[in-house]
C-alpha positions, 0 to 999 in steps of 0.5 A, a space after each residue: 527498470 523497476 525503480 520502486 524500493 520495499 518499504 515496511 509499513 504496517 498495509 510515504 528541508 531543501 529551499 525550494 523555488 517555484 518558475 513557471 508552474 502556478 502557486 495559487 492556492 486552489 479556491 474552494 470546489 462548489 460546496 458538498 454534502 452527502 449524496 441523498 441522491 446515492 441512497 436506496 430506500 428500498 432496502 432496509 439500513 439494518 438488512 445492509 446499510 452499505 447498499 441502503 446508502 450506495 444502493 442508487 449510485 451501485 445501480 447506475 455506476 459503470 466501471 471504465 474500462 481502464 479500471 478495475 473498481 470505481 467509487 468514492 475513490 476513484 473519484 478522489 483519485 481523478 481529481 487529484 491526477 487531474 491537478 497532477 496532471 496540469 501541473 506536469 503539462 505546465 512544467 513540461 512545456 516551460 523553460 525551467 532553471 536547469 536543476 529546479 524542481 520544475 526542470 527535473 519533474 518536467 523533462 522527466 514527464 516529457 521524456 515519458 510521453 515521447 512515445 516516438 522515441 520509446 517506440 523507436 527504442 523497443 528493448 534496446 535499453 535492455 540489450 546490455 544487461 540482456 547480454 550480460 545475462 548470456 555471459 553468465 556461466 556459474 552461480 557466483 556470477 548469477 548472485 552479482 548480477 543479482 546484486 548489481 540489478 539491486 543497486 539500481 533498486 531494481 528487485 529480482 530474486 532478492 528483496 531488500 529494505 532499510 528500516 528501523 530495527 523492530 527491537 531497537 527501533 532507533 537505528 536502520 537495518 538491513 532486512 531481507 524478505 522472501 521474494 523471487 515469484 512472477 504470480 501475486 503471491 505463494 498460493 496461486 502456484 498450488 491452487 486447482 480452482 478454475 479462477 486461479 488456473 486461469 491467473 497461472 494460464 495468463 502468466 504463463 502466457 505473459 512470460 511465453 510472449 517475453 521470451 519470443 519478443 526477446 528472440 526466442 523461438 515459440 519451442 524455445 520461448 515454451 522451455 523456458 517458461 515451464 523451467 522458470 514456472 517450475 523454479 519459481 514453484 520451488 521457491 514458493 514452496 519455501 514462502 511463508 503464507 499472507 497469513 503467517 506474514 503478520 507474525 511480526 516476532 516470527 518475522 523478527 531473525 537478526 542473523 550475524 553475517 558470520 553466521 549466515 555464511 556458515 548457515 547458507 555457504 551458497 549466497 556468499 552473504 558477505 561478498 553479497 552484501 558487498 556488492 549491495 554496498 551494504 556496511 554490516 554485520 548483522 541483518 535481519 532475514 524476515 523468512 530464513 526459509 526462502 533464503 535457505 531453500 535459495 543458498 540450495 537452488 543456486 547450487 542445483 538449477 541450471 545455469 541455463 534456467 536461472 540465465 532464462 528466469 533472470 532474463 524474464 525478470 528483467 525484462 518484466 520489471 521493465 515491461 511497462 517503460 519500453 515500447 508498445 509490445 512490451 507495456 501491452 503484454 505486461 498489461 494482458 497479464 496484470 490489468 487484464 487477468 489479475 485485476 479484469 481491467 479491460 484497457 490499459 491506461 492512457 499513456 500521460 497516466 501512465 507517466 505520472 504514476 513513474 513521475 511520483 514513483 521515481 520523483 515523488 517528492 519533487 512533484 509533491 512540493 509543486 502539489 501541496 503549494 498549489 492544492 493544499 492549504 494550511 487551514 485544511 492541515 490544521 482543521 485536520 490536526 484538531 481532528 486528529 487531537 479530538 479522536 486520541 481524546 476519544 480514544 484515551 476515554 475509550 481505554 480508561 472505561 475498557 472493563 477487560 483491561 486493568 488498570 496498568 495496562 491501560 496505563 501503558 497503553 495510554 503512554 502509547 496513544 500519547 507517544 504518538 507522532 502526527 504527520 500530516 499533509 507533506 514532510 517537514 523537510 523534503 528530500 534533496 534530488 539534486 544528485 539526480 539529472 534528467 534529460 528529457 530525450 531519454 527516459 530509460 536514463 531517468 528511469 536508471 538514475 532515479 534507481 540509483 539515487 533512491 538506492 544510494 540514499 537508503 542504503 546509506 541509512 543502515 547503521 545510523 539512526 532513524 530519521 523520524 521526519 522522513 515519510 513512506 507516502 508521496 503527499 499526493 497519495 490516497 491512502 494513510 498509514 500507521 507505523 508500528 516502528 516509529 509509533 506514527 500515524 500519516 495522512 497525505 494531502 492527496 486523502 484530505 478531500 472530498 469525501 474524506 474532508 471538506 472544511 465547507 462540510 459538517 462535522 457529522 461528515 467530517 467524521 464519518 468520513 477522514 475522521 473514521 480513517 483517523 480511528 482506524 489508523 490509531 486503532 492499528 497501534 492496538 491492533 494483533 500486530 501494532 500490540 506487539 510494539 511498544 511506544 518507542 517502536 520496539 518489538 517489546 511485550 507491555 501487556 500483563 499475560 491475563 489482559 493479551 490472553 483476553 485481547 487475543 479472545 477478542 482477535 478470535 472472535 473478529 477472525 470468526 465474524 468476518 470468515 463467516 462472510 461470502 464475498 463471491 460465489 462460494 469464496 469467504 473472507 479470510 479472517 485471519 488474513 484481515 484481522 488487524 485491519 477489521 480490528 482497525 475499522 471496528 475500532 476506528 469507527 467507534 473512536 470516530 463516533 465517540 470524537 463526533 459526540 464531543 462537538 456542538 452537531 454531536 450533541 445538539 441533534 438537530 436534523 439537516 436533510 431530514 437525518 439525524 446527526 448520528 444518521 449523517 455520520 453512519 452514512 458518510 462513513 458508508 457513502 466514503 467506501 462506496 465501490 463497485 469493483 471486477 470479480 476478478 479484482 475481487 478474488 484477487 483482494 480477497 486472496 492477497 490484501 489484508 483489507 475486506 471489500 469496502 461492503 464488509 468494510 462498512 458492514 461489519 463494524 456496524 454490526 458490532 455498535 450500538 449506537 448505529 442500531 439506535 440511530 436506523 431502530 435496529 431490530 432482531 428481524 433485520 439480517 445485520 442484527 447481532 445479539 448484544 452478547 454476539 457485538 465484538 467491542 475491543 477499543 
């Protein structure tokens, strides 16, 4: 079953004994520098310093054919699953304390890794909810089921989160977002081009295979997917774009449950909230209009098409936990023809991704005790502590801003909570059992439990210690409703961080993602909260009007750029978070210029300190993805590819054309006039 529940980032304290797994702090890798050996000198830093400093490496880097990209973060992912992935096997293999961390972690990756068993099972786990579906005669009872799925934090038709009310950022809430399609996103259903023609082929194919694997004949497995395909394109009509998805006040509607009964009779909402456990009397539906164009299809889609597009949703969102046929066709699908994966990944990998998924947590104390240190958190929280200085100097001398907005905006920057490495308390699991011989089950119970424990929140007030982030995740964030900025422990390594490393890399690399992840509280949409996480206007009118003039020309920059054949960047879509690289690339430099290497100048393998800045930066993000992964990227994620993340804010910062003599000749050269600086 899916097992994962919705969490809105803006884009993861029980005693705890170890047994059998081994507590030794991890020793210091071999020592690192940057990669000379990765750079181009062929090609001229200001015609494109991405390839001038991957240019070597991009030629001889081969994709795996389990993997859509490969590059800096691959590698850091790799090593990071590697020490995962000893920690599972060891505890897998020990007689652990019925109940301990190590037990729940281990028999859950070992009841993974019995593919005999799940091999043996096929869909079997599925049948009685198969055969619930059968049994469905009207549209009340196809909205229990629905509901009854949620419970188990399995996701169909309805996607539903608790999270912090975005005007009164102290208290969770219930909020309902628009949902109920197979393809990544609204816009694969009306697109004509051959690339995503093909996607929708794939698709089609995919749920053609589910329904005949679940006992349909080929004619019938074909009726069914085209009346799911084609209900699941009515649903798309009502979808909101990626784009119009970034306007956090249009997606801000606290709706009563009264009201929302009169508005869409059909969903029932109070029974449905019922059924979902969810004690309320108002929520928040983030876009009324697929839950309006819903209240209507429940009434006018046959009972027969919504019993076949529940069945496929099912059973797809289960697809990669059953046996073989299932998990490869799944994969055919979302590997092959999203992503241009050639293999599926091996199966232990597989497991593990289940295993943080489901007990994130609990495989995360056994991570940060064996692989991350207290000095590195520490080395990581003076960093943190020099870049808000750089960026507090940075808005004292912004000559667009006056000064009571500055004022604000510093309380803000000030207001700032750091969390870095693992939570301060970690959540209990103690009402989770696993068993080792039956992974479907441990599957279902980990549902129930997340679902149990985050529904529980709506109402009472925001825990400001909890994390969105598993510690061994390579990834950051910034939270616009609780006003934080989070870095797990698995994004504190090589060649983000390295404490045996110096500070120009340091920087250049964690210390970009620092900036970057401030500079998404002044982003287009972290502007929008104030310091306390509330949806709440704290500009003056003729200081947003100029910011607002400043996103515009960041959206025109990057729609200007071509990624693939003809296919351009989406400004729009990537606009907070190119504001965010060009941001937190010029805070990470002005918080370099601040330490003894910063200001002394001298050169270390021939290059300046600024010069090994900008290349640490550019060497970080260094990435050699599939064209289909890219058209994928380009379509659905609000990140650019990692050349124009490395490309474009340089081409907005003086002091990169001072330190690689940028010239007019050199095809990244902007006209000072044309340099965007906004933080």
């Amino acid at each position: 079953m899916k097992t994962d529940i919705l969490l809105t980032v803006l884009i993861v304290l029980i005693s705890f004994h170890f047994s059998s797994c081994n507590n030794n702090v991890a020793l210091n890798e071999d020592k690192k520098s940057l990669s000379l050996a990765n750079i181009d000198p062929s090609i001229k830093p200001g015609d494109n310093f991405f390839l001038y400093a991957n240019g070597n490496w991009l030629k001889s880097a081969e994709i795996p054919p389990t993997e859509s990209s490969v590059g800096a973060n691959l590698e850091m992912y790799d090593r990071t699953i590697g020490h995962l992935k000893a920690i599972l096997e060891e505890c897998s293999k020990a007689n652990n304390l019925q109940g301990s961390v190590e037990q729940k972690v281990g028999d859950f990756y070992a009841s993974g890794m019995d593919s005999v068993t799940i091999e043996k099972l096929s869909d079997e786990p599925l049948k009685p909810y198969l055969q619930k579906i059968n049994t469905l005669t009207t549209a009340e009872e196809i909205l229990h089921f629905v509901a009854e799925q949620t419970t188990y934090n399995n996701s169909v038709l309805i996607s539903q989160a608790f999270v912090p009310d975005e005007k009164n950022s102290t208290t969770i809430i219930a909020a309902y977002y628009q949902s109920g399609l197979g393809l990544p996103d609204r816009d694969y259903y009306f697109k004509t081009d051959s690339a995503t023609k093909a996607i929708v082929g794939a698709y089609q194919t995919y749920m053609k295979e589910i329904f005949t694997l679940t006992g349909d004949d080929v004619t019938t497995a074909v009726k069914n997917m085209t009346s799911v395909y084609e209900l699941e394109k009515e649903m798309a009509e009502s979808h909101k774009t990626n784009v119009e998805l970034r306007d956090p006040q249009a997606n801000y509607n606290k709706m009563a449950v009264a009201d929302l009964d009169i508005e869409m009779p059909n969903i029932h909402w109070k029974e449905l909230l019922q059924s979902l456990f969810v004690n309320t009397d108002s929520v928040d539906i983030s876009q009324p209009a697929y839950y309006s164009t819903l209240n209507n299809l429940i009434k006018t889609i046959p009972i027969d098409t919504w019993k076949a597009y529940l069945r496929f949703h099912v059973v797809n969102n289960a697809a990669g936990s059953l046996s073989t046929n299932f998990a490869e066709a799944k994969f055919e699908y979302e590997g092959r023809a999203l992503s241009g994966q050639q293999q599926i990944t091996e199966r232990w990998e597989r497991i593990y991704t289940q295993t943080d998924n489901n007990l994130g947590e609990v495989l995360g104390q056994l991570y940060v005790r064996k692989y991350f240190s207290e000095d590195a958190k520490q080395r990581i929280l003076d960093l943190v502590n020099n870049i808000q200085k750089a960026c507090k100097a940075r808005i004292d001398i912004l000559d667009w801003m006056n000064d009571s907005t500055k004022q604000k905006a510093k309380e803000k920057l000030s207001t700032i909570r750091n969390k870095i490495g693992y939570p301060d308390k970690w959540r209990d699991y103690t009402n989770v059992t696993i068993d080792r011989n039956k992974y479907f089950d441990n599957l279902l119970a980990c549902g129930k439990n997340e679902y149990s424990y985050q529904v529980n929140k709506v109402g009472k007030p925001v825990d400001r210690t909890e994390w969105n982030m598993t510690p061994p995740t390579l990834d950051a964030y910034y939270n616009p409703e609780s006003n934080e900025i989070v870095f797990p422990a698995g994004i504190l390594q090589y060649p983000m961080f390295d404490a045996d490393v110096d500070d120009a890399m340091n920087y250049g690399g964690i210390g970009f993602v620092i900036g970057h992840e401030i500079t998404h509280a002044f982003d287009d949409q972290g502007a929008q909260y104030d310091k306390d996480g509330n949806l709440k206007n704290w500009w003056s009118k003729e200081d947003y009007a100029k910011f607002s003039e400043k996103g515009k020309r960041v959206v025109g920059l990057y729609n200007s750029l071509i990624v693939l054949d003809s296919v351009h960047l989406n400004g729009s879509l990537t606009e907070g978070e190119n504001i965010a690289d060009i941001g937190g690339l010029a805070i990470a430099y002005d918080a370099f210029k601040m330490t003894k290497q910063g200001q002394e100048g001298a050169k270390l393998d021939s290059f300046t300190p600024d010069q090994r800045f900008f290349l640490s930066f550019a060497q970080c993000w260094r990435r050699k993805g599939r064209d289909a992964a890219l058209r994928k990227q380009i379509n659905t994620n609000p990140h650019s590819p990692a050349m124009y993340r490395v490309n474009g804010p340089l081409m907005n910062f003086d002091p990169f054309y001072a330190a690689f003599q940028v010239k007019e000749n050199n095809k990244m050269f902007l006209a000072k006039e044309d340099r965007i600086k906004i933080w």
